[in-house]
N, C-alpha and C positions, 0 to 999 in steps of 0.2 A: 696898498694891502690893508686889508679890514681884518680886525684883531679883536677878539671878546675873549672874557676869562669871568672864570669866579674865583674869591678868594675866602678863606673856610678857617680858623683856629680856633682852637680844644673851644677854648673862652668868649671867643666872637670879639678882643676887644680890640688893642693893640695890636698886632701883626694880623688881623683879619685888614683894616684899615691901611696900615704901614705897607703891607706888599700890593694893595689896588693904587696906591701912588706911587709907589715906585713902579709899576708895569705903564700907569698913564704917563709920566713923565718919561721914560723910556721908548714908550709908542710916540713920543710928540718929537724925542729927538732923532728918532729915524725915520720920523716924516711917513707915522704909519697911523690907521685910522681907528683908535681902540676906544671901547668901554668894557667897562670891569663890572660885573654885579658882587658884592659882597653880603654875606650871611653872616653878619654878626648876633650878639647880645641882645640886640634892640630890633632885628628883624631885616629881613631881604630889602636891600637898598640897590640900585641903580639898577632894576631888574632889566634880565634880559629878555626883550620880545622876541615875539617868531618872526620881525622881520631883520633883526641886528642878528636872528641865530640864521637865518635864510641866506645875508648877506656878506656872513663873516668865512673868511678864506680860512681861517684857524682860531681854533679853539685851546686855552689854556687854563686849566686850572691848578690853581696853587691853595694844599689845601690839606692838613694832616689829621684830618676825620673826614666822615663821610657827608658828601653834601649833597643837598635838596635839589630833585627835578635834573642829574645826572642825561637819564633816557634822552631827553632837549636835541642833546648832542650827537645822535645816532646819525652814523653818516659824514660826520663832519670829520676833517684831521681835527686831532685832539693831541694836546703836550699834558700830562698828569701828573706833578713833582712836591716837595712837602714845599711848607712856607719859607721855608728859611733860606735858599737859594735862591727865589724868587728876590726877595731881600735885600741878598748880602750883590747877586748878578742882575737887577734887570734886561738889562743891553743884550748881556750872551745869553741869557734865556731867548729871547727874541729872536736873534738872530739864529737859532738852533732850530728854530721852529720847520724851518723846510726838511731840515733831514730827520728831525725826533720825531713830528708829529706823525701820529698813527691816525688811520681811518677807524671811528670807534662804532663797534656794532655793538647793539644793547639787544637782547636775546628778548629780557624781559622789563616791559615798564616799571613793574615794582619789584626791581631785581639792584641796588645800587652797590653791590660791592666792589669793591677795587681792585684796580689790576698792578702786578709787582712793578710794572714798568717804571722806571725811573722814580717809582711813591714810595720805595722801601717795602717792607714787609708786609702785605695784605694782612697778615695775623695781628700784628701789631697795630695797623691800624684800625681793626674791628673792635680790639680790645682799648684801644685807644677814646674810642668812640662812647663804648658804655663806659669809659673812666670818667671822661668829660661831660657826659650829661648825670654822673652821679655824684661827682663833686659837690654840688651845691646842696643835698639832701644830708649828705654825712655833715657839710659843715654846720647850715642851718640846725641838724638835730643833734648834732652834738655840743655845740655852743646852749642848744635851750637847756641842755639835761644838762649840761657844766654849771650854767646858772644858777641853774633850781639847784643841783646839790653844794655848791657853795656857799649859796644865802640861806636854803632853808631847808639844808642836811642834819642831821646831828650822829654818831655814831651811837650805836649799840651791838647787841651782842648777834643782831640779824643782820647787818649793815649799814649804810649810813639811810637812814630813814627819812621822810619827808614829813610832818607833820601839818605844816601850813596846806590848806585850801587852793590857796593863790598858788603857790612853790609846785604843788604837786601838778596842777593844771598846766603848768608852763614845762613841766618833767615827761608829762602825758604826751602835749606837743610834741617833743622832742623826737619821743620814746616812737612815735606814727612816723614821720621821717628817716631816724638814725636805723628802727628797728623790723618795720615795716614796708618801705618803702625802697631804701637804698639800697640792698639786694638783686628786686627785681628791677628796676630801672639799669644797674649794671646788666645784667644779662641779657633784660629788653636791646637794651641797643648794639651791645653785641651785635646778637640775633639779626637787627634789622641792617647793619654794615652789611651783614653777609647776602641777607634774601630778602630783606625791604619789610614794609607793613605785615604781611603774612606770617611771620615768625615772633611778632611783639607776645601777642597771645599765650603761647607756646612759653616762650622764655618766662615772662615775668609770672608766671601761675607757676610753674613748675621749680625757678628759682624759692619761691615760697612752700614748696613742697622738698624741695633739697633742706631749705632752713626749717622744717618743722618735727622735732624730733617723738613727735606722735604718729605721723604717720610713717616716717623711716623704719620705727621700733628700735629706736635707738636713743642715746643720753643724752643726745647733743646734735644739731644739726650741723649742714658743712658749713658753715660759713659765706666768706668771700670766693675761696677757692672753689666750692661747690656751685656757687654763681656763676662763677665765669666757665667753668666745666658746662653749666648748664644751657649758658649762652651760644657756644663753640655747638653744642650736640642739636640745641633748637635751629639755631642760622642754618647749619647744614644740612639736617633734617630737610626743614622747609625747602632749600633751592634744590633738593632731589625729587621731594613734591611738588616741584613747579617746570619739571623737565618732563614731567607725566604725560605722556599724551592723552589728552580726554575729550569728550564729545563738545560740539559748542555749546549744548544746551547748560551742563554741566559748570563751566567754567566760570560763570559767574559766581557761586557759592562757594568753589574751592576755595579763598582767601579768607572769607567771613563765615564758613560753616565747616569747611570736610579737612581742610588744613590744621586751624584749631583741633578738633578734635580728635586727631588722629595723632597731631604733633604730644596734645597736653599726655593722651591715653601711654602713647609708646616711650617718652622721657618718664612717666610715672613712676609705672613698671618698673623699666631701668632702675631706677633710683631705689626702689620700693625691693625688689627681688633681687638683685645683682649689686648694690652698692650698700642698700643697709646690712648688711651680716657684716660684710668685712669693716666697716666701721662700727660697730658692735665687738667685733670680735678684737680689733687693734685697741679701744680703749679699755677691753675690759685686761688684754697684755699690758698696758704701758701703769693700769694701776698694781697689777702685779707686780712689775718691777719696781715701780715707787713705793711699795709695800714693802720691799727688799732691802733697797738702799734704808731707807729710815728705820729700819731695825738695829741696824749697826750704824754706831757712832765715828766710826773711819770712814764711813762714805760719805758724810752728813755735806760736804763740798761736792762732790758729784753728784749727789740727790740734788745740789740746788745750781749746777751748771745743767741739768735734767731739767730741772724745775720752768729755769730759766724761757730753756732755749723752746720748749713747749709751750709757753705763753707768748714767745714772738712769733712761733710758726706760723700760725693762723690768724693771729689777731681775734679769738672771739668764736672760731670754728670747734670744731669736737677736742684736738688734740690742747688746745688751746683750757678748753671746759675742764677736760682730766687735771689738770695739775690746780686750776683752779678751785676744781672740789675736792681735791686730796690733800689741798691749804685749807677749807673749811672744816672738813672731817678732823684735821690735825688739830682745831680750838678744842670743839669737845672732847678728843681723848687726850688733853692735858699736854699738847704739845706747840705753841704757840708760834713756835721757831720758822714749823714747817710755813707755815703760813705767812710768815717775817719775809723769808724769801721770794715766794710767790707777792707779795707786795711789794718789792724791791724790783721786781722782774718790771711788774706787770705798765707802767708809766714809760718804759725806756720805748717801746715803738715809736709813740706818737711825740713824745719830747726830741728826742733824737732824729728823726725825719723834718719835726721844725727847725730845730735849732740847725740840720744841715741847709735849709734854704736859706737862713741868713750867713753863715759862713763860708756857704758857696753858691752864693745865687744863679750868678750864669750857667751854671749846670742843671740849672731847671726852667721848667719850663713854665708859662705863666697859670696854668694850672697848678701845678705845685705850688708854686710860691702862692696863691692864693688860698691853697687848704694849710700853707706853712702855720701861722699864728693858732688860727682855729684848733691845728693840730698841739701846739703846746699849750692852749688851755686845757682842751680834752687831757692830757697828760697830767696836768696839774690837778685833776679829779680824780684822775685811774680811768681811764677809760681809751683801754688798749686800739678800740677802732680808729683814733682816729686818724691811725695809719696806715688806713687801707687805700686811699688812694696813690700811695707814694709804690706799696706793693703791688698795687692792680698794674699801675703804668709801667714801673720798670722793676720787674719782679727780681731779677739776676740782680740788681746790686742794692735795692730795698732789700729784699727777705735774708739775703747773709749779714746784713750790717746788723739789722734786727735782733738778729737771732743770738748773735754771738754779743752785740750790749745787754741783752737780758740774761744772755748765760753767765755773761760776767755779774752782773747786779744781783742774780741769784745764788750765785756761787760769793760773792764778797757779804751778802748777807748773812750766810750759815755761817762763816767766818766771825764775824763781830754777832753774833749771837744775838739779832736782830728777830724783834717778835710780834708778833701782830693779834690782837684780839677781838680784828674787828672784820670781817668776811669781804674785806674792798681792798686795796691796793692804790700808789698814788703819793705824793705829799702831803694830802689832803688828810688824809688817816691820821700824820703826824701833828698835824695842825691839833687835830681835835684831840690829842692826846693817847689814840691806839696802840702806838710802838712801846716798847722800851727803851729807848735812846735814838731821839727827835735828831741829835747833829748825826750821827754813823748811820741812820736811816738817810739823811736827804744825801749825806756823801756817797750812800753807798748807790743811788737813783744816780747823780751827777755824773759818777765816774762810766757809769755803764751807759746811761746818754752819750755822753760824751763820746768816747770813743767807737760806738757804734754811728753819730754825725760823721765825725771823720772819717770813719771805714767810708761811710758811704759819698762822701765828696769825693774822697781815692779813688772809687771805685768807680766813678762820674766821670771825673778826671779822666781816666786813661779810656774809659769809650770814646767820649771828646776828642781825643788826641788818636784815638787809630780811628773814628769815622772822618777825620781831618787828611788822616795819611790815606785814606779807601781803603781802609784793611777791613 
């Protein structure tokens, strides 16, 4: 029996390697005929020809993104499962192969989405997809811009400022990746898990039209969550434009001309007439209410569990912006406070998402633990992003650990009457002297880190333990 696979992770590095030896060592002790192509980091190795795909009785791939040149296999039995079974069973993978493998028809050559069989959640793995090819953009730019403002920040009464040449150049970099770029490549690849090359277009223009809050007409663009909104609306868009029946003359252009345009025209719109008012309309509510609580000095603790929990929602999106400009508005009219909390808030995402990779590492995956460190420097400046990839990949138990450490650190700020008079957020503020009390500011950042890691290992923990049980 002749046996070919590919094997595919977030990272390309480890477990893309680990499970194409464990499948050849497995094919060698049942005395079956295999080669493995692997898509790592470094590029398609042990590629499969047309006459190993011609020749192979079964096809396997083991692979929790989406991987390159899918269509290959049309025709063939195919087994489709994540990497980690591959792994932990090579042997009864194998041996499974006559009754699991399915006969795989591919509709469309530049169509690679996945199917739920045995691969878990297609959704999941779409979004999985643009997680892992935007991990390195948020790390890379958030790390330059942690840099520059470390070395050659200083505070004032606009924020922390750049003055050096050099400093600002290396912030600028940053600022093209973290701010620029990381967006649309999330939503790009999205988009392209679902409905291939044809929906790249689509997604990553239109994800920079979700983030730009000139053309919304709005305060603030979405964010991460508007990315992946946008991703979901382009990929599926596109594979309903590729079921189109159209003439042959036609069909060459639909991909590179009538697709595009029709995708970027109709996500636009969307975004532009139907989603900007009610984002408009929600943060001009939520300053209202912020307007309310900080009148009265009994609520000055729910203003800033309020405070809190809107700086971890989004990481950086609209609702995220509101509480963040109603911390700056709060210097000038002589209230310092408000803004104390929104600095206490604003570091717990991305310190709290690292600091859970190191104290529960096995509950992640080698994507996370690779944006983990990244993520507690970004923290250590304030810069709430760079916990977006811990919220892209597993939003249920990232976004309530989040939410509720920043609600705490916003809410124990108002408390010890913590204050800020410098328009940033972070330990970094305290460094440079902005707070009123440098030790019950970083305690009051630790405590709500803190406990929002552990939320989220718990919360790790027990998926772990019922995806163990098949619940």
């Amino acid at each position: 029996m002749k046996i070919i696979g590919v094997t595919k992770c977030p990272t390309g590095i480890a477990h893309t390697y680990m499970a194409a030896e464990k499948l050849a060592r497995a094919a060698k002790e049942l005395s079956y005929d295999a080669k493995i192509e692997t898509q790592g980091a470094s590029g398609t190795e042990n590629k499969l020809t047309d006459a190993d795909i011609k020749e192979a009785d079964y096809v396997i791939i083991a692979a929790d993104v989406t991987i390159d040149g899918k269509e290959r296999f049309a025709g063939k039995k195919l087994l489709e499962l994540p990497i980690k079974p591959v792994i932990k069973d090579p042997v009864g993978i194998l041996k499974s192969l006559e009754t699991e493998a399915k006969v795989y028809a591919e509709k469309s050559v530049d169509s690679p989405a996945k199917s739920n069989a045995a691969g878990g959640s297609a959704v999941i793995k779409q979004l999985m997809n643009g997680v892992s090819h935007m991990i390195p953009f948020v790390v890379i730019g958030g790390l330059f811009i942690a840099t520059s403002l470390a070395f050659g920040g200083h505070a004032t009464s606009s924020g922390l400022v750049i003055s050096s040449p050099f400093w600002q150049k290396v912030n600028a970099i940053g600022g093209i990746s973290f701010n620029y770029l990381m967006y649309p490549i999330l939503a790009g690849f999205i988009a392209f898990a679902i409905s291939g090359r044809a929906a790249l277009a689509p997604a990553m223009v239109c994800a920079l039209v979700a983030n730009d809050k000139t053309i919304l007409g709005t305060n603030a663009g979405m964010g991460f969550l508007g990315a992946i909104l946008v991703g979901y609306l382009a990929g599926y868009l596109v594979k309903w434009f590729n079921s189109w029946k159209v003439p042959k003359s036609i069909q060459p252009i639909m991909p590179i001309f009538v697709i595009p345009i029709l995708g970027i025209g109709i996500i636009s719109a969307a975004l532009i007439l139907v989603l900007g008012a009610p984002i408009s309309w929600l943060m001009t509510a939520l300053q209202h209410v912020l307007k309310l609580l900080s009148l009265n000095p009994s609520t000055s603790i729910v203003l800033g569990l309020l405070l809190g929990a809107m700086v971890g929602v989004d990481m950086g999106g609209p609702i995220n912006k509101v509480a963040f400009l109603f911390g700056v508005a709060s210097i000038t009219s002589g209230n310092p406070q408000i803004m104390g909390a929104v600095a206490c808030a604003i570091p717990v995402p991305p310190l709290s998402m690292g600091l859970a990779t190191l104290i529960g590492k096995k509950y992640f995956d080698e994507d996370e633990q690779t944006a983990g460190i990244p993520a507690l420097l970004m923290g250590l400046i304030g810069i709430t992003g760079g916990a977006i990839p811990f919220a892209s990949a597993d939003p249920k138990r990232a976004l309530p650990s989040v939410i509720i450490g920043s609600s705490i650190a916003g809410a124990v700020g108002m408390l010890f009457g913590i204050t800020d008079v410098v328009p940033h957020g972070g330990p970094i503020i305290g460094i440079l002297g902005a707070t009123n009390n440098i030790a019950l500011f970083f305690l009051t950042i630790a405590a709500g880190s803190v406990i929002a890691a552990l939320l989220a290992v718990f919360l790790k923990s027990r998926y772990f333990k019922a995806q163990a049980k098949g619940e």
